[in-house]
C-alpha positions as CSV (number, residue, x, y, z in Angstrom):
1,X,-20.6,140.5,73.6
2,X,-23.6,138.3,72.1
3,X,-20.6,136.6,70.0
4,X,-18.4,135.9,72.6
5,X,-21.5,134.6,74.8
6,X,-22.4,131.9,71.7
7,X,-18.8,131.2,71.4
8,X,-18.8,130.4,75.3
9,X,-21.6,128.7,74.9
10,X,-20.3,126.3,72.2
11,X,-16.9,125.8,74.0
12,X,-18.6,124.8,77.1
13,X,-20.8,122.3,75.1
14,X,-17.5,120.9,73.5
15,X,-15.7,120.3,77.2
16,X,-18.4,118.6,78.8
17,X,-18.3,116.1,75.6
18,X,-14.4,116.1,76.1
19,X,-14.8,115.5,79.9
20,X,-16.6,112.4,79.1
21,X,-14.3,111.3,77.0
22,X,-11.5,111.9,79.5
23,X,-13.2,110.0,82.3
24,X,-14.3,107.4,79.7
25,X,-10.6,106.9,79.0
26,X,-9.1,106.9,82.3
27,X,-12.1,104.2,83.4
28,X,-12.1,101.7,80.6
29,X,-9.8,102.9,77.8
30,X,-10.5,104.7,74.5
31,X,-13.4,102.4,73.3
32,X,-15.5,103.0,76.1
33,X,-14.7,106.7,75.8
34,X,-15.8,106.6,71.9
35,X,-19.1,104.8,73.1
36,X,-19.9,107.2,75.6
37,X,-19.3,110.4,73.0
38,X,-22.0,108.6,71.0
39,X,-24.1,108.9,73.9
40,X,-23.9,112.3,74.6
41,X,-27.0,114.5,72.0
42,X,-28.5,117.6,72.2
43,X,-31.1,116.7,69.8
44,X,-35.0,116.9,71.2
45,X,-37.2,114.6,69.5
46,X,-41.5,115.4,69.7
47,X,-43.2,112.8,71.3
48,X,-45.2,110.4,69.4
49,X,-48.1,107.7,70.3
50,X,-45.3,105.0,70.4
51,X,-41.8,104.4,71.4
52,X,-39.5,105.6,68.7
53,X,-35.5,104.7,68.3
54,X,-35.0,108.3,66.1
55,X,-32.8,109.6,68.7
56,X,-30.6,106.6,68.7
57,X,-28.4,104.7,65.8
58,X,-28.8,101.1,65.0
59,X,-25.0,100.8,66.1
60,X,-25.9,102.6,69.2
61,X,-28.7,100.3,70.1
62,X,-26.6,97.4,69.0
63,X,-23.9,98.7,71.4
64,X,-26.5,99.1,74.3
65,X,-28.0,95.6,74.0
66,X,-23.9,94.1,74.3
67,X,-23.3,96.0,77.0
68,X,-26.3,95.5,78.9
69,X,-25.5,91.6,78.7
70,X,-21.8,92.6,80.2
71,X,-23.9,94.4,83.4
72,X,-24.0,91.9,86.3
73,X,-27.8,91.1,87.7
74,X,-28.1,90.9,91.2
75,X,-30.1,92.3,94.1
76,X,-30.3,95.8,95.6
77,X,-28.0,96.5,98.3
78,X,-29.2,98.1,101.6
79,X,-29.1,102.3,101.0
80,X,-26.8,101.6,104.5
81,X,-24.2,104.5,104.2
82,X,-25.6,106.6,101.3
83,X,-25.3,110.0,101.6
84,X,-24.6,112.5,98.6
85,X,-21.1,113.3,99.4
86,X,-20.1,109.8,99.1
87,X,-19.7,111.2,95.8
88,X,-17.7,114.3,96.5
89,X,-19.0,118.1,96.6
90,X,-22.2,118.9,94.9
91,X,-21.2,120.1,91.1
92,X,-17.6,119.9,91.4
93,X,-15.3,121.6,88.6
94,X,-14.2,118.1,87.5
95,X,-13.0,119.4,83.8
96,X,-11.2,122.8,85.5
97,X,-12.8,124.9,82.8
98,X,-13.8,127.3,85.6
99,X,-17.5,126.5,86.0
100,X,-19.2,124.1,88.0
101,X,-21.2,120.9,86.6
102,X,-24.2,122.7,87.1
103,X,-23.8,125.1,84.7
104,X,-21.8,123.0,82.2
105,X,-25.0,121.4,81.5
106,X,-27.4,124.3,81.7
107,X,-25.0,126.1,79.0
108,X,-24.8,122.7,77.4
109,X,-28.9,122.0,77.1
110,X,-30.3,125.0,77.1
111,X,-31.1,126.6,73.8
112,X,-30.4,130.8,73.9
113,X,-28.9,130.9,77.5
114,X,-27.7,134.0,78.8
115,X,-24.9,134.5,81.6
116,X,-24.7,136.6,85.3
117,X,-22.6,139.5,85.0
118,X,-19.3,139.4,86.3
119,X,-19.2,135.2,86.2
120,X,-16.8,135.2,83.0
121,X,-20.0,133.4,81.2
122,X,-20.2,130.2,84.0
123,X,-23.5,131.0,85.3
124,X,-25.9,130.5,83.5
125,X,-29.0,133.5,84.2
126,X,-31.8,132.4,81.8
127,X,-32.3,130.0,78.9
128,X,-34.9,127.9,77.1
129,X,-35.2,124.1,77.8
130,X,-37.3,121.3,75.0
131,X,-37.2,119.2,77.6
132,X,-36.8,115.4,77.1
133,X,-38.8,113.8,79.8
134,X,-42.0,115.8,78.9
135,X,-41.3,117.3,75.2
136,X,-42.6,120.3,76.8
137,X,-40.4,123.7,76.4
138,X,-39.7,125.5,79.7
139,X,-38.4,129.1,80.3
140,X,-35.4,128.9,83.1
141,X,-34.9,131.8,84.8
142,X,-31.8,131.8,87.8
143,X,-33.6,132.9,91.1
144,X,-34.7,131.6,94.3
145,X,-38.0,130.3,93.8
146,X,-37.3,130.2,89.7
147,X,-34.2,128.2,89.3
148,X,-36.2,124.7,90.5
149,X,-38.4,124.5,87.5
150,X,-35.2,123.3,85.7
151,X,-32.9,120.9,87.2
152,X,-30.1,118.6,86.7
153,X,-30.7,114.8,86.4
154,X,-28.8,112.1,87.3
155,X,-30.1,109.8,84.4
156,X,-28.8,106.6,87.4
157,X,-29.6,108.2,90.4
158,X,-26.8,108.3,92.6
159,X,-28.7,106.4,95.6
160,X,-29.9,103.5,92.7
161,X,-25.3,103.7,91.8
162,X,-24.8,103.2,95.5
163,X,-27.2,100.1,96.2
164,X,-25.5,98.8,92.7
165,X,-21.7,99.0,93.2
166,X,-21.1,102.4,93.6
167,X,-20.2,101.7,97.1
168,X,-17.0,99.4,95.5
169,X,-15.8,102.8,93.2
170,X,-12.9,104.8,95.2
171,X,-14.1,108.4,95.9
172,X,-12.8,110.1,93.0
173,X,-14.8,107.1,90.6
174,X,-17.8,108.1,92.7
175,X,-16.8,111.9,92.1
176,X,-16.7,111.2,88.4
177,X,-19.8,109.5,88.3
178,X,-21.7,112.3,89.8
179,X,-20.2,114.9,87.5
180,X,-20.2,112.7,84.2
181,X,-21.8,114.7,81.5
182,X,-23.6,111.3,79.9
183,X,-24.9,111.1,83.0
184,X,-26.7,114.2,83.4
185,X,-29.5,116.1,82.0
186,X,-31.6,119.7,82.0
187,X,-35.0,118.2,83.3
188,X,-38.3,119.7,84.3
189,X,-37.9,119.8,88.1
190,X,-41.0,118.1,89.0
191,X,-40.8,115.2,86.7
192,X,-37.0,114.9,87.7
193,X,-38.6,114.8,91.2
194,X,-41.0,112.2,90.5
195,X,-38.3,110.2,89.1
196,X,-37.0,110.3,92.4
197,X,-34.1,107.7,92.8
198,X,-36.5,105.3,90.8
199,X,-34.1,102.6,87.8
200,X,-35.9,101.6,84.6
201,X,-37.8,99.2,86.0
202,X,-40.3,101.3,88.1
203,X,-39.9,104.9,86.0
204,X,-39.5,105.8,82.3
205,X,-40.1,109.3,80.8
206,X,-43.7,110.1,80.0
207,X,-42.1,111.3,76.9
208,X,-42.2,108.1,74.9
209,X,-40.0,108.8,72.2
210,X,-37.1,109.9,74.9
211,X,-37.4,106.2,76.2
212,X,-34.7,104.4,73.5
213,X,-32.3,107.1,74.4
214,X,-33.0,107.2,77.9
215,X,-31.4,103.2,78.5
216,X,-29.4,103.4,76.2
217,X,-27.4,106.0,78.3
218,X,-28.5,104.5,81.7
219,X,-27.2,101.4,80.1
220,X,-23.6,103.1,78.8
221,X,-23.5,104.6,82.1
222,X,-23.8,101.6,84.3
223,X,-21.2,99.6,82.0
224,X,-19.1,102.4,81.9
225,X,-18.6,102.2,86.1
226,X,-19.5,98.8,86.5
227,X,-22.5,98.8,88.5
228,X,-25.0,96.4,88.3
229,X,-29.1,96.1,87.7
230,X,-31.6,93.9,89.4
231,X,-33.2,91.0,87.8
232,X,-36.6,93.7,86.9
233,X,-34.3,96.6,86.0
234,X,-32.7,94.3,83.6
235,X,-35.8,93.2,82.1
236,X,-37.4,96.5,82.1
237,X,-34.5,98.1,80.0
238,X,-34.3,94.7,77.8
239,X,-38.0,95.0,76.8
240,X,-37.2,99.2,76.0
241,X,-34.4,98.1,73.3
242,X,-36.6,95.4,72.0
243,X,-39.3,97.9,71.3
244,X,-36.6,100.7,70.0
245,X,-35.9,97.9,66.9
């Protein structure tokens, strides 16, 4: 049983990188979808005193800073119409595999996860976090007043997607957005929730060193479904790339 529960594990790791690719693909053809596999790392870096591009390839920073010259920079749209199903049911089954988005992620970040009985492996019951945003490690344990202390970003908030273009996408563009693995991340709950719907230019991760890989994928994100930044965002996540050199 603890084989087949690695071997789970690792295959559920290996669609969510495949479901990326897939949406990639059917978005903006098979470049895009090779850039966006780049994207996509497990890897936890410990936080130094100053920004650091370790997480990140020269050819992925060089990719970031081209397309965040392709983004269109205008101003903020009125929230007017934003609600979260605008972008389909919470943690849809996009990739069919059986198991929400939710728990593709979980399974896909968490380091030692274990599985609820009787779920065929799909939910995922405990697991240990290095968390990103804080380079803190967290203990998740599934349970009502447990499961919040690890939760699922949206690296672009949906709400920041829908003031940027998101409102343009059809519904099932929206529903892929939402469900995108380079878009999501296991985050400490309360930072996530600081984070709020906030773009680059008013929050970055207290983790320094998670700041490179952070725009790079907000950056490969936004290309990827044409949205667009403001005039500070784009400056914000500009000056982060600078700094990652």
């Amino acid at each position: 049983m603890k084989d087949f529960t690695i071997n789970h594990s690792a295959a559920i790791k290996a669609l969510t990188l495949l479901t990326s690719l897939l949406l990639a693909g059917a978005l903006a053809g098979c470049d895009a979808a090779a850039e966006a596999a780049t994207m996509l790392t497990d890897s936890v870096r410990a936080a130094p005193s100053g920004i650091s591009a370790e997480s990140v390839s020269p050819a992925e920073l060089a990719t970031a800073r081209a397309e965040l010259e392709t983004i269109p920079v205008k101003g903020r749209a009125p929230k007017t119409g934003y609600a979260r199903d605008e972008f389909g049911p919470a943690w849809a089954d996009v990739d069919r595999n059986g198991c929400d988005t939710r728990n593709d992620i979980l399974a896909r970040d968490l380091q030692g996860e274990t599985f609820k009985p009787g779920t065929q492996n799909c939910v995922v019951a405990t697991g240990m976090l290095a968390d990103k945003y804080t380079a803190t490690t967290i203990n998740f344990v599934r349970g009502n007043t447990t499961s919040s202390a690890v939760q699922i970003d949206h690296l672009v908030a949906l709400s920041d997607a829908w003031q940027k273009g998101a409102q343009q996408l059809s519904p099932e563009q929206r529903k892929q957005l939402a469900n995108d693995p380079l878009n999501l991340m296991a985050a400490d709950g309360p930072t996530n929730g600081a984070k709020g719907d906030k773009d680059a230019a008013t929050w970055l991760p207290p983790n320094r060193a998670f700041r490179c890989e952070y725009v790079v994928r907000q950056t490969a994100v936004k290309a990827k479904y044409h949205l667009w930044a403001t005039q500070a965002e784009h400056d914000a996540i500009a000056g982060i790339l600078t700094a990652c050199s």
